[in-house]
N, C-alpha and C positions, 0 to 999 in steps of 0.2 A: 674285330679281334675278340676272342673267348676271353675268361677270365682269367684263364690256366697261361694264354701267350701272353696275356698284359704283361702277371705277373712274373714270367719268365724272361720277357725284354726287360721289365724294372731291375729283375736279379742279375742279368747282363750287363745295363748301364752305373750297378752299385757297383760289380766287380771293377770294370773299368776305372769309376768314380773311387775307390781304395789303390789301385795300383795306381792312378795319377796322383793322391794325396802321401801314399806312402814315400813317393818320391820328393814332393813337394817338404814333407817333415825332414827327410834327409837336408834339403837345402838350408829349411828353415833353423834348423836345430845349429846351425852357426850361429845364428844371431838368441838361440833359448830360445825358440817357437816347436812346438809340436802340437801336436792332434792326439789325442789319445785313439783308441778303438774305438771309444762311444762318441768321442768328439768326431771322430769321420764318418760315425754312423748318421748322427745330428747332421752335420754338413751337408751330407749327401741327401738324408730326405730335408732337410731346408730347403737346398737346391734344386729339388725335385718342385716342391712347391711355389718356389721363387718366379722359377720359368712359367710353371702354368698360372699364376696369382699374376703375372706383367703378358702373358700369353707371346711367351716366347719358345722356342726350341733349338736347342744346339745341337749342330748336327758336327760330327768328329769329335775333336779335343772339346771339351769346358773353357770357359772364361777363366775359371775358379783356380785354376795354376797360373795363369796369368798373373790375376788379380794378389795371388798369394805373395808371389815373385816379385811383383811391383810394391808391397806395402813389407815385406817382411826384414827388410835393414830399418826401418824408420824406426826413430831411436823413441816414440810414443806408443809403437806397438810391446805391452805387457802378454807375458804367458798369461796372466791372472784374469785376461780380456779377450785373449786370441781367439776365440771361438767365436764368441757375444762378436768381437767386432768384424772378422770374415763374415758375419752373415750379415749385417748390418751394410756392410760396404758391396755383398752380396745384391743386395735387394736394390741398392741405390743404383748400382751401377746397370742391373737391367731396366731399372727407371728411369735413368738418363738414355740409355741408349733407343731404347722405343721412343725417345721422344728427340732425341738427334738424327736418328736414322742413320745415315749415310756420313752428317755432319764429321763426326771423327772416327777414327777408327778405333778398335777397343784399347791398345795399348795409347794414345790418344786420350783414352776417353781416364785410364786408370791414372795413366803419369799425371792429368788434370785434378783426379781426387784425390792422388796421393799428395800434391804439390797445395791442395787445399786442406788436408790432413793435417802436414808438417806446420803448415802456418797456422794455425789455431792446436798446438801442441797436440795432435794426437785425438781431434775431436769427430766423431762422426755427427756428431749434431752440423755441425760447421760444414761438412762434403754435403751430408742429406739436404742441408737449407740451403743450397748455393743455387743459383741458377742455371740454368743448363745455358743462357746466353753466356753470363761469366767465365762459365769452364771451357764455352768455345772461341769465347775472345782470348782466353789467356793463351789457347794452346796455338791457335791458329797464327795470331800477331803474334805470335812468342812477348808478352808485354810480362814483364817481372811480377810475382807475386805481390809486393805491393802495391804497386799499380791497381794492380786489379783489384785487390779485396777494400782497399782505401773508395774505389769508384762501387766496388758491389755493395760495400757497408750505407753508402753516401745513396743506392737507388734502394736500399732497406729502410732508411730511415725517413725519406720522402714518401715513402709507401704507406705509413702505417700512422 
């Protein structure tokens, strides 16, 4: 592919990538989350890099409405953060998923970080350092949040 159709598929995956966020602000804007322009300018080439830096590709819809959907009532996500942490939860979430494979599915993979989010108030440190075993025992056994962060803190602290 020339340089001219790269960056004419890029200009087609950004439009798509604003009409799927424009819609995602409507939702989010119940709970006081929106994207501004430059913040879904930022998103979209974030996510542009996201997928090629884990060497992944989406093919139809994005994760990223998903992912928005599933984290945007949590009473830890601030306007003041909303960006910083969509790409943060961004990056994690195609870090778990190339390394689950098949293990869960994406809505699976996010109720996992979000449910690991809520429980450390709102922390992306806390989703990014989890284990990807933890987040598929929690989801799979269905074992309560404590359970598991009590057993995942207990194999963090023999570790080091």
């Amino acid at each position: 592919m020339d340089r001219q159709s790269n960056s004419e598929a890029l200009s087609v995956r950004e439009q798509k990538m604003r009409i799927e966020l424009d819609a995602c602000n409507a939702r989010s804007a119940i709970f006081g989350l929106t994207l501004s322009e430059r913040g879904m300018r930022e998103v979209t080439h974030q996510r542009e890099r996201a997928l090629a830096d884990h060497g992944r590709v989406e093919l139809g819809r994005s994760v990223l409405p998903a992912l928005i959907e599933g984290f945007c009532d949590s009473p830890f996500l601030l306007q003041e953060e909303y960006e910083g942490t969509l790409l943060e939860l961004l990056d994690a979430f195609y870090y778990f998923k190339n390394e689950c494979g098949e293990q869960l599915t994406d809505d699976e993979l996010i109720a996992a970080m979000r449910e690991r989010y809520d429980a450390y108030d709102g922390s992306t440190d806390a989703v990014i350092g989890t284990s990807l075993e933890a987040l598929c025992r929690a989801r799979r056994l269905g074992l309560d949040d404590e359970e598991d962060l009590e057993e995942d803190e207990t194999d963090d602290v023999g570790a080091h």
